[in-house]
C-alpha positions as CSV (number, residue, x, y, z in Angstrom):
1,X,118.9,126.4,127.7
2,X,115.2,127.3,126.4
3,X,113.8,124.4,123.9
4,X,110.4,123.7,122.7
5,X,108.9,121.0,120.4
6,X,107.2,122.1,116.7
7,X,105.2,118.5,116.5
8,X,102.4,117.1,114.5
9,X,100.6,115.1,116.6
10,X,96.4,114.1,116.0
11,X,94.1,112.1,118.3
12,X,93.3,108.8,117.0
13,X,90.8,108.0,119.4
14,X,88.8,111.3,118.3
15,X,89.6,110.3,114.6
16,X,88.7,106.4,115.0
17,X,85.0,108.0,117.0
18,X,84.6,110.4,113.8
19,X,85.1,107.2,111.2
20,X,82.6,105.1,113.4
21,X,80.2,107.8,113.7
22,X,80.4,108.5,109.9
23,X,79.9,104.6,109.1
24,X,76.7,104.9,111.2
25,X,75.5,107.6,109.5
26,X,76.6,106.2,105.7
27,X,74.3,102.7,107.3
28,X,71.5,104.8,107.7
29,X,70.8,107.0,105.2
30,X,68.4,106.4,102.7
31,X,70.4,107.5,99.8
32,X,73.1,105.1,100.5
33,X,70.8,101.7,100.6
34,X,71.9,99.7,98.3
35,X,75.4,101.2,97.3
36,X,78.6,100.1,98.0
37,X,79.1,103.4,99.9
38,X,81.3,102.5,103.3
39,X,84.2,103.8,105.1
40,X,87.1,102.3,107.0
41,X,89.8,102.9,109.3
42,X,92.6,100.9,109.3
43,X,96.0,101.9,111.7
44,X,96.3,105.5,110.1
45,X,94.1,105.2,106.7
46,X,90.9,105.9,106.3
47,X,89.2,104.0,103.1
48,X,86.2,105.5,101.8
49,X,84.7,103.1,99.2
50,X,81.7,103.8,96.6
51,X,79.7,103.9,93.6
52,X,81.4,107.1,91.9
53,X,82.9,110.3,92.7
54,X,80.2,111.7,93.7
55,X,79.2,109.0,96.4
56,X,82.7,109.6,97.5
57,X,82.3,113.4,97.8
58,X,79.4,112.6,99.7
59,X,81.5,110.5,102.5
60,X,84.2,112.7,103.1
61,X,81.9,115.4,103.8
62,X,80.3,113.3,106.5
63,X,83.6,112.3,107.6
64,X,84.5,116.1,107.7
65,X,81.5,116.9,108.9
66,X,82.1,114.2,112.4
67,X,86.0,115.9,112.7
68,X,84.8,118.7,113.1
69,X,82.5,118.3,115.5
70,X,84.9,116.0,117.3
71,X,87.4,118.9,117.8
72,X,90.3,116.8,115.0
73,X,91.8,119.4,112.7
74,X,90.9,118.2,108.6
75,X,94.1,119.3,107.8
76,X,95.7,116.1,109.6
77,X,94.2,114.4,106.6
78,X,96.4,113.5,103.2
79,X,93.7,113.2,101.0
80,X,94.3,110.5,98.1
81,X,93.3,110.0,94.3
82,X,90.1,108.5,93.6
83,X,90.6,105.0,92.4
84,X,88.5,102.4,90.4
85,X,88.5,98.9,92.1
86,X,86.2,97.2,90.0
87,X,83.0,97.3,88.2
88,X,81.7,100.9,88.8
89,X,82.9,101.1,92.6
90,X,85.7,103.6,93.2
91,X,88.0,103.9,96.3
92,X,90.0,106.6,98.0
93,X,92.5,106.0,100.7
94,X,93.1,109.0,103.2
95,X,95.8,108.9,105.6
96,X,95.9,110.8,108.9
97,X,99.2,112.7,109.0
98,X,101.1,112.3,112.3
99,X,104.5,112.9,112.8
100,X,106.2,116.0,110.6
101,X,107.4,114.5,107.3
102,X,111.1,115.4,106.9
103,X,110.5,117.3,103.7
104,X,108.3,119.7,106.1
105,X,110.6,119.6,108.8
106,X,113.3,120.9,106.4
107,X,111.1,123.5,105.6
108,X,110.9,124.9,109.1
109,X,114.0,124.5,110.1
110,X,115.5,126.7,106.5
111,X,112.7,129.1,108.1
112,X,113.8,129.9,111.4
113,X,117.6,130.0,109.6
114,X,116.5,132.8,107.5
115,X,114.6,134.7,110.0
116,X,118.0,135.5,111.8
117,X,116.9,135.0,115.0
118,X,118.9,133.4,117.7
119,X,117.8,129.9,117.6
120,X,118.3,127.0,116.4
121,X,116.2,123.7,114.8
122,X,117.0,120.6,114.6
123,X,114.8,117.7,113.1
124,X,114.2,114.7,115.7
125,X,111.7,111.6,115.1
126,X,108.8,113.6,113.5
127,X,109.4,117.1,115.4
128,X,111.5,119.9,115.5
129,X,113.5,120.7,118.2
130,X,114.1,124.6,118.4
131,X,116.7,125.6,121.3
132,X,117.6,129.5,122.2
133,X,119.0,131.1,124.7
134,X,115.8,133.5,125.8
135,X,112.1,132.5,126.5
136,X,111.8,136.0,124.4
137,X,113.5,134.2,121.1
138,X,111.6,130.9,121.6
139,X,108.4,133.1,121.8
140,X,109.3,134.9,118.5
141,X,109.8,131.7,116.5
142,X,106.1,130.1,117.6
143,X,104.7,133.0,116.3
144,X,106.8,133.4,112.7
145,X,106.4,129.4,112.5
146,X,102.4,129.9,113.4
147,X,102.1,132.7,110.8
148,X,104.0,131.2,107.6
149,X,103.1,127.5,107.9
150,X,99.8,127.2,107.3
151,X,99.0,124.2,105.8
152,X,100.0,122.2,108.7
153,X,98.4,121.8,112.2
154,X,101.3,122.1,114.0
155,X,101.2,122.6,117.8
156,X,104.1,122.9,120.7
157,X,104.8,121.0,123.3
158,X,107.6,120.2,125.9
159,X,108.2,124.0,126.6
160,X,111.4,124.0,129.0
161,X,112.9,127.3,130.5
């Protein structure tokens, strides 16, 4: 039986280069000598730490910026609220999705029930697991999953005929 593998997956080596490329930058700017303006990764969260909201504007675009141009997808990132840690310096943790949430995976699955095709999902570990009888079907589903979920880099994997 045809299967396939809707799955949220990000490269952390790309995403830990982009963080340590965006710290050098932040080191060597000249409008951030002086401030408290760093960034951080720690396992999947990214602290940016600054002087205001605008200094912290100013980080994530160079973080975005260094995503980018490492090939990583922005929306993988959960963006957080701004906090105040203290004196004038503000914090923002972002986390680096990986793994569908099951909220999402719920989501995908009621999609390909109402689309009345002839597959099915089921919600494993951070993926969905979509199994039909045709290659055709299986096809079909990428494509409606593709075009109504959006806000989600989703890719598939472990295509099996």
């Amino acid at each position: 039986m045809p299967t396939f593998d809707t799955v949220l997956e990000t490269d952390l080596v790309k995403v830990k280069n982009a963080v340590e490329n965006s710290a050098k930058e932040i080191g060597t700017r000249f409008d951030f000598k002086g401030t408290a303006a760093k960034i951080e990764l720690k396992d999947k969260e990214i602290t940016l730490t600054g002087d205001g909201d605008f200094q912290i504007d100013q980080i994530h675009d160079i973080l975005r910026n260094k995503l980018t141009k490492a090939g990583v997808d922005v929306r993988f990132l959960d963006i957080g609220k701004v906090e105040k840690i203290g004196g004038d310096k503000v914090k923002q943790v972002t986390k680096v999705r990986d793994g569908i949430e099951t909220e999402q995976a719920k989501k995908i699955q009621q999609l390909i029930k109402g689309s009345k095709m002839k597959v099915q999902a089921a919600i494993q570990e951070g993926k969905v697991r979509v199994t039909g009888a045709k290659r055709d079907d299986l096809q079909a589903a990428m494509a409606l999953i593709r075009a109504e979920i959006k806000d989600l880099p989703l890719s598939f994997d472990n295509f099996r005929d």
